[in-house]
C-alpha positions as CSV (number, residue, x, y, z in Angstrom):
1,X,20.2,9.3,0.2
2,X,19.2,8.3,-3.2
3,X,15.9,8.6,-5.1
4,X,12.8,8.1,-3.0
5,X,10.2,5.7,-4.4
6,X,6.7,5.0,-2.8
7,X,4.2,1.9,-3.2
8,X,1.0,1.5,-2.2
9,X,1.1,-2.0,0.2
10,X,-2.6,-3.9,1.3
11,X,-2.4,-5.2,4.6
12,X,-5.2,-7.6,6.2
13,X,-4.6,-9.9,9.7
14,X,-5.9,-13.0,10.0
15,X,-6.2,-14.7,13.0
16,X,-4.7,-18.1,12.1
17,X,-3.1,-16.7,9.2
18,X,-1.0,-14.2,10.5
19,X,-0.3,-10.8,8.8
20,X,-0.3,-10.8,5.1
21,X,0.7,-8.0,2.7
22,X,1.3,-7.4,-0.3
23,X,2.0,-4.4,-3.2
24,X,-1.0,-2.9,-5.0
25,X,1.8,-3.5,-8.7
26,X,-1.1,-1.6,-11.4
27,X,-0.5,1.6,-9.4
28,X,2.8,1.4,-10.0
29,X,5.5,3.5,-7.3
30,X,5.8,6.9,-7.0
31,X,8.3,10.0,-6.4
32,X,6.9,11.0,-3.0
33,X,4.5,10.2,0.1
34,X,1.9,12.8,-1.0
35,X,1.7,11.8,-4.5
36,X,1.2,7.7,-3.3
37,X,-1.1,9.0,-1.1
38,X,-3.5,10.6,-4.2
39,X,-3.5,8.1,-6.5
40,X,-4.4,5.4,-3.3
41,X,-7.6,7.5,-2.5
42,X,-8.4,8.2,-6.3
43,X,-8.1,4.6,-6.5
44,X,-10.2,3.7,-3.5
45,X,-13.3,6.0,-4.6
46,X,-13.3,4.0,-8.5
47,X,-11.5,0.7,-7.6
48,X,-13.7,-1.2,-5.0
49,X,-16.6,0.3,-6.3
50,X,-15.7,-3.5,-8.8
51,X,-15.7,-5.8,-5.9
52,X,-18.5,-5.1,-3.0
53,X,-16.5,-8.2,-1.1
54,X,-13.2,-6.1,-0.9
55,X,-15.1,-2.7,-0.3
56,X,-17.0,-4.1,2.6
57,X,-14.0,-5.8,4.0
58,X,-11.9,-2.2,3.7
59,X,-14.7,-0.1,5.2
60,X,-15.1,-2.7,7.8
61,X,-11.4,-2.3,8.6
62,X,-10.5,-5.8,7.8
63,X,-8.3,-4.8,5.2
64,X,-6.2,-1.6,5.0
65,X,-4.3,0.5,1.9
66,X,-1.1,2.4,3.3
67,X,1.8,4.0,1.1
68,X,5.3,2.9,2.2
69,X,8.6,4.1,1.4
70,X,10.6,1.8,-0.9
71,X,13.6,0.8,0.8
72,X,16.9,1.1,-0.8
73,X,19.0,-1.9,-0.4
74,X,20.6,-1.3,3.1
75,X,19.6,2.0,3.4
76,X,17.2,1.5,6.7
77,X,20.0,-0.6,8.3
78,X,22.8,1.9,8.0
79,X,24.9,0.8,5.0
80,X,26.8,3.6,3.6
């Protein structure tokens, strides 16, 4: 295994839309799960504080922050 990467990824459903996601690209990625996981909640507290439409739809749980694992090309599907 190579060098691990995380991103913070935005997640909302809609019910004729369909999933949609997307990367949060100002954090940037980082080395490991806990240090995503920091930055996501630092940015939470300061970030939606900006938008009341976004905060109301995260605290409502209409739209949710998670930290994923960069995948390396292959790497999740066995490629050596």
């Amino acid at each position: 295994m190579g060098y691990a990467m995380w991103a913070i990824v935005v997640v909302t459903l809609g019910l004729l839309t369909g999933p949609q996601t997307f990367v949060v690209t100002d954090a940037g990625t980082f080395p490991d799960k806990a240090k995503c996981e920091t930055a996501m909640s630092e940015g939470l507290r300061t970030g939606l504080d900006n938008d009341p439409e976004l905060k109301a739809a995260y605290h409502d749980g209409y739209r949710q922050y998670v930290c994923v694992r960069v995948e390396e090309i292959g790497a999740a599907h066995g490629a050596k």
